[in-house]
SETIKE-381718 format. One line per 2 residues: number of its first residue (from 0); for each residue x, y, z of C-alpha. Coordinates in Angstrom, 1 decimal. Layout:
BEGIN
NUM = X,Y,Z ~ ...
REM end
This chain:
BEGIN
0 = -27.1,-5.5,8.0 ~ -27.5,-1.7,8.4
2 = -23.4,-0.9,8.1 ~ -24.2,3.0,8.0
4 = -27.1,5.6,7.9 ~ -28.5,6.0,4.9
6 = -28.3,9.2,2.9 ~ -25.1,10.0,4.7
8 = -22.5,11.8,3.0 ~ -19.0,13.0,3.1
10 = -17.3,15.1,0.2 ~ -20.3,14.1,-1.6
12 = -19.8,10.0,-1.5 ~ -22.5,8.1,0.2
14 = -20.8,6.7,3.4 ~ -23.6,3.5,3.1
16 = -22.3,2.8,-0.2 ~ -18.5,2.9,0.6
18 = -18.4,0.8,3.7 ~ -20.7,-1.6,1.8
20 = -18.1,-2.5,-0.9 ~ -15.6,-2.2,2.3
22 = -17.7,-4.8,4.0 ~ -17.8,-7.0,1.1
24 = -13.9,-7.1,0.2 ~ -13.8,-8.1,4.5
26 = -15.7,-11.1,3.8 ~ -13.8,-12.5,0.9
28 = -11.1,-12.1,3.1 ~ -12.2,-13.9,5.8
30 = -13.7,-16.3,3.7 ~ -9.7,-16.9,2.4
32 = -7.8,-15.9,5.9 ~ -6.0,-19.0,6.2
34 = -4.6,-18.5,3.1 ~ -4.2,-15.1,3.4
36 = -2.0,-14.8,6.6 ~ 0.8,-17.2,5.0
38 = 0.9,-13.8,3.2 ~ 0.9,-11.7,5.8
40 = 3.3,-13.7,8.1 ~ 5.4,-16.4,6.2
42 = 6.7,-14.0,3.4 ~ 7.3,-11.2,5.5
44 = 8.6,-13.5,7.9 ~ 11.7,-15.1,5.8
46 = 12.3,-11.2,4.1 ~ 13.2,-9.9,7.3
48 = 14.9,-12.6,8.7 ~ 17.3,-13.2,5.5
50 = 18.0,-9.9,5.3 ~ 18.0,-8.3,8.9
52 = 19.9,-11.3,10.0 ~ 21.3,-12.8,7.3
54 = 22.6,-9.1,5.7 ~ 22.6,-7.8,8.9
56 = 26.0,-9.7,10.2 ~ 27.5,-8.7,7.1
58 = 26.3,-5.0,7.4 ~ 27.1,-3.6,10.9
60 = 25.1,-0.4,10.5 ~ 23.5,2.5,8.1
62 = 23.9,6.2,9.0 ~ 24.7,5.0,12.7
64 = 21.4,2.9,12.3 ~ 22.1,-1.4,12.7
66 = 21.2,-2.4,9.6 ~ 18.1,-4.4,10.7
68 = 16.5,-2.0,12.2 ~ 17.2,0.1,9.4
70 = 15.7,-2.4,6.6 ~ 12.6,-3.3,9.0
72 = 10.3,-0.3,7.7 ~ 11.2,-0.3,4.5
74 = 10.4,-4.3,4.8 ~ 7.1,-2.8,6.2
76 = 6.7,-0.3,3.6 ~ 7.0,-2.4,0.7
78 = 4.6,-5.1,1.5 ~ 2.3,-2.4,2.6
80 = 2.5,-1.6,-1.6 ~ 2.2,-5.1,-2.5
82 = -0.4,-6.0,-0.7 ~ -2.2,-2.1,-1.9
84 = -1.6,-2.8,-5.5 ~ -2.6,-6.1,-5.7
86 = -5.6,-6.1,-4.0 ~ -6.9,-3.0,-6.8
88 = -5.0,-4.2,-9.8 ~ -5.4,-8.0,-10.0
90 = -8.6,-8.0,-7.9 ~ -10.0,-5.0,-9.4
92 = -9.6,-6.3,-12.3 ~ -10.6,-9.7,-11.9
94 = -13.9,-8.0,-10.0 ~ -14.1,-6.1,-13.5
96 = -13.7,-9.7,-15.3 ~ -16.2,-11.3,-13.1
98 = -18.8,-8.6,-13.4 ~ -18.6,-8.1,-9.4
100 = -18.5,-4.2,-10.1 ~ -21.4,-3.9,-12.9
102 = -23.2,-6.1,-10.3 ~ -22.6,-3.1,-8.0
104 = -23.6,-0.6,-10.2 ~ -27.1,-2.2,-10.0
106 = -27.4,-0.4,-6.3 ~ -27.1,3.0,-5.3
108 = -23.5,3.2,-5.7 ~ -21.3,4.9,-8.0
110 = -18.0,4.2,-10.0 ~ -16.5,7.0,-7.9
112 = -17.9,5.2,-4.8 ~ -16.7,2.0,-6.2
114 = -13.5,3.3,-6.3 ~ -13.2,5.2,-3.0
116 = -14.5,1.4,-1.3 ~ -11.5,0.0,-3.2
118 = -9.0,2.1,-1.8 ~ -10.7,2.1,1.7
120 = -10.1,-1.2,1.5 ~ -6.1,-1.3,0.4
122 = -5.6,0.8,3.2 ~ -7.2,-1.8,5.6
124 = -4.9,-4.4,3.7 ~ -1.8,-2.1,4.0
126 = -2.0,-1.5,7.7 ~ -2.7,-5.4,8.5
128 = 0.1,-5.8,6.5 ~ 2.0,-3.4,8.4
130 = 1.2,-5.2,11.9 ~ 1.8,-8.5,11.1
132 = 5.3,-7.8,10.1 ~ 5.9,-4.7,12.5
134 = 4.9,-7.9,15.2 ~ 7.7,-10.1,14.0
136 = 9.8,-7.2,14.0 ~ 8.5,-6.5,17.8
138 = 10.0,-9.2,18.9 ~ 13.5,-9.3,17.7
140 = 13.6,-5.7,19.1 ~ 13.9,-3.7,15.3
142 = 11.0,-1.6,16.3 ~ 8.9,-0.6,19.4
144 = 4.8,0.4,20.0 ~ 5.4,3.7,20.1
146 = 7.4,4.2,16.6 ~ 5.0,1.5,14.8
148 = 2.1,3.3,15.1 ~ 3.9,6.1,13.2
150 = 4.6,3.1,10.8 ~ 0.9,2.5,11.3
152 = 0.3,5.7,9.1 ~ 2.8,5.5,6.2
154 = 1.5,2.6,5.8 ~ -2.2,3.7,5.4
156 = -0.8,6.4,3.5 ~ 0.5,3.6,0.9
158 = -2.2,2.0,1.1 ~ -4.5,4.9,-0.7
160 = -1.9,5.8,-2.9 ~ -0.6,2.5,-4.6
162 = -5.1,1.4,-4.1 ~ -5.7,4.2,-6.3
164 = -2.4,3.2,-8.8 ~ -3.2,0.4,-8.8
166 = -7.0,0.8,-10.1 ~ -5.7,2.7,-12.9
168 = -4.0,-0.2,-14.2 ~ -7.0,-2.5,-13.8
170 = -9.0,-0.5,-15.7 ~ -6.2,0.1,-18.2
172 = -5.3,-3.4,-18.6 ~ -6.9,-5.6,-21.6
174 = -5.5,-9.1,-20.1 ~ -4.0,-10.0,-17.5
176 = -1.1,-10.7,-19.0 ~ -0.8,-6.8,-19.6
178 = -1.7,-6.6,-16.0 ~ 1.4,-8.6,-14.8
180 = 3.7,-5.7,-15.8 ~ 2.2,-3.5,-12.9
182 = 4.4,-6.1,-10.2 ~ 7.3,-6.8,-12.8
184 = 7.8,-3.6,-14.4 ~ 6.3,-1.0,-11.3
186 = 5.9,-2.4,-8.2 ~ 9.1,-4.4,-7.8
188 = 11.6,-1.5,-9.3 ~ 10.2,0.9,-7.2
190 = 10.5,-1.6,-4.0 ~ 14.2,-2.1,-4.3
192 = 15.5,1.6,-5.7 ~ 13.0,3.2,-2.4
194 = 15.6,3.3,-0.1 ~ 14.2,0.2,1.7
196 = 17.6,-1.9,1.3 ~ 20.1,0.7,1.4
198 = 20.7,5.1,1.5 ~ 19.3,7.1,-1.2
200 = 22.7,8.9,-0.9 ~ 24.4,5.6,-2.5
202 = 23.4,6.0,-6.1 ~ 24.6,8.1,-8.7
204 = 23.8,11.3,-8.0 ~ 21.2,11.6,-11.8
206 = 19.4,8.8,-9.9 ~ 19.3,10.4,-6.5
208 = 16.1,12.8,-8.0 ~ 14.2,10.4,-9.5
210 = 14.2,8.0,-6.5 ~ 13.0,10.7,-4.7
212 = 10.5,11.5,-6.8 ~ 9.3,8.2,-6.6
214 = 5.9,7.2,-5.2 ~ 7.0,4.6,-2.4
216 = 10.3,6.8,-1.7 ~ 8.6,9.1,0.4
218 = 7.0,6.9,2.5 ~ 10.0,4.3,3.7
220 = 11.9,7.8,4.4 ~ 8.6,8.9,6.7
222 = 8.4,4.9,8.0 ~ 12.2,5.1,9.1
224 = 11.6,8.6,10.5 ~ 9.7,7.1,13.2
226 = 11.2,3.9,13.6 ~ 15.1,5.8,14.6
228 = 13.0,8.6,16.3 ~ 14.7,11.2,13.8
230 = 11.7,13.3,12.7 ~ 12.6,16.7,10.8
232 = 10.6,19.1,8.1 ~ 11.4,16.3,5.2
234 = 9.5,13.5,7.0 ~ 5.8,15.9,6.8
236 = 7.0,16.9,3.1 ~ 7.0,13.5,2.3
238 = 3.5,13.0,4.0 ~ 2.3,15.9,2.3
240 = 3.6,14.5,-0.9 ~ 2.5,11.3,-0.8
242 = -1.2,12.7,0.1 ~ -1.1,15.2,-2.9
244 = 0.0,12.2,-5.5 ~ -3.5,10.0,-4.3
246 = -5.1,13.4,-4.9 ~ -4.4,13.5,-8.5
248 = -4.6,9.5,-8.7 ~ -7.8,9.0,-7.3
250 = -10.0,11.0,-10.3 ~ -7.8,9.6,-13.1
252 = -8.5,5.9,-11.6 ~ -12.4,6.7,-10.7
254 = -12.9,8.3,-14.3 ~ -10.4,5.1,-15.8
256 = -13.4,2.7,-14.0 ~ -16.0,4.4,-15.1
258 = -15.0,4.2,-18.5 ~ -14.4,0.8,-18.8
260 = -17.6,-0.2,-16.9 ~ -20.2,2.5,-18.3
262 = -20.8,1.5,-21.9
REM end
């Protein structure tokens, strides 16, 4: 199947070679899709309902925001991340285990390439993630069309960022028992102290930087943004911040791969 024109480039990656491994991560997950949407919709499905309903009667509002509407796109958000990081940390590095990316190397394609499919990819799982819920959410009224497809972005913008984090620990990781840590020790603290439950402005005030300055922080603050229709100067920081982390990310995790692969 000709997916794109050959010898077709863009910041000098071969666009043939990029939606190829794109292509190939699609087909896996159709091969899996039943599977896969008890993922997408059952876990999603029971977060938002214990704690947009279940919280919810117990918490009237946030900031003049009902509190399920509030939680909804940081629910969003953070399975965007899950969903992101898992699909390049444990399937990187099972495709690393497996041989699937040597394999690769075999073609005209590159470990940066390989890389730059990978997160192409996360971002595809990160904004399915991101209607799937955003539809449940649709229909109990916590968000509308116009304000998900804001939600549409952060989450794409989560996707390439915790795609290329999570690559780095792939490539990084000697088991996979090492590899574990990235959802125990990463991904889950950075979930619950993002915002996504409750204000920022709650903790201490020596943790109020450093959740800020936390990767999935900006994000569920630019989600919300669009979801209450309260857009201001520190929602396109936030943008801008999470775009500049994937750029330093991205190299560290494409030279990471390569060094592991190229012997």
């Amino acid at each position: 199947m000709n997916i794109a024109a050959p010898n077709t480039y863009l910041a000098g990656f071969r666009l043939r070679s990029i939606t190829g491994i794109w292509y190939r991560h699609a087909l896996v997950l159709r091969r899996n899709l039943l599977t896969s949407l008890s993922w997408y919709f059952v876990e999603p499905f029971v977060i938002l309902m214990a704690i947009g309903i279940g919280v919810g009667t117990l918490v009237d509002s946030v900031d003049g925001v009902p509190y399920a509407k509030f939680v909804t796109p940081g629910v969003i958000i953070g399975s965007a991340m899950f969903h992101a990081i898992f699909e390049c940390a444990w399937g990187g590095f099972m495709r690393i285990q497996k041989g699937v990316y040597e394999t690769t190397l075999t073609a005209p394609v590159s470990t940066r390439e390989i890389a730059m499919g990978d997160l192409a990819w996360s971002m595809t799982r990160a904004v399915l993630t991101a209607v799937c819920i955003g539809t449940v959410a649709a229909l109990f009224g916590w968000i509308d069309n116009v304000s998900g497809v804001g939600v549409l972005l952060a989450a794409a913008l989560v996707g390439m960022q915790f795609g290329a984090l999570g690559l780095i620990f792939a490539a990084l990781s000697p088991n996979v028992h090492i590899l574990s840590l990235t959802f125990t020790v990463v991904a889950s603290p950075l979930y619950f102290f993002s915002g996504a439950f409750f204000p920022i402005s709650v903790m201490p005030d020596w943790v109020e930087p450093l959740a800020w300055a936390a990767p999935l922080t900006p994000s569920v603050h630019l989600a919300r943004g669009f979801v209450t229709g309260d857009l201001g100067m520190s929602h396109l920081y936030s943008a801008l911040y999470v775009v500049a982390l994937t750029a330093v990310l991205f190299p560290i995790a494409a030279s990471l791969l390569r060094r592991r692969l190229v012997k």
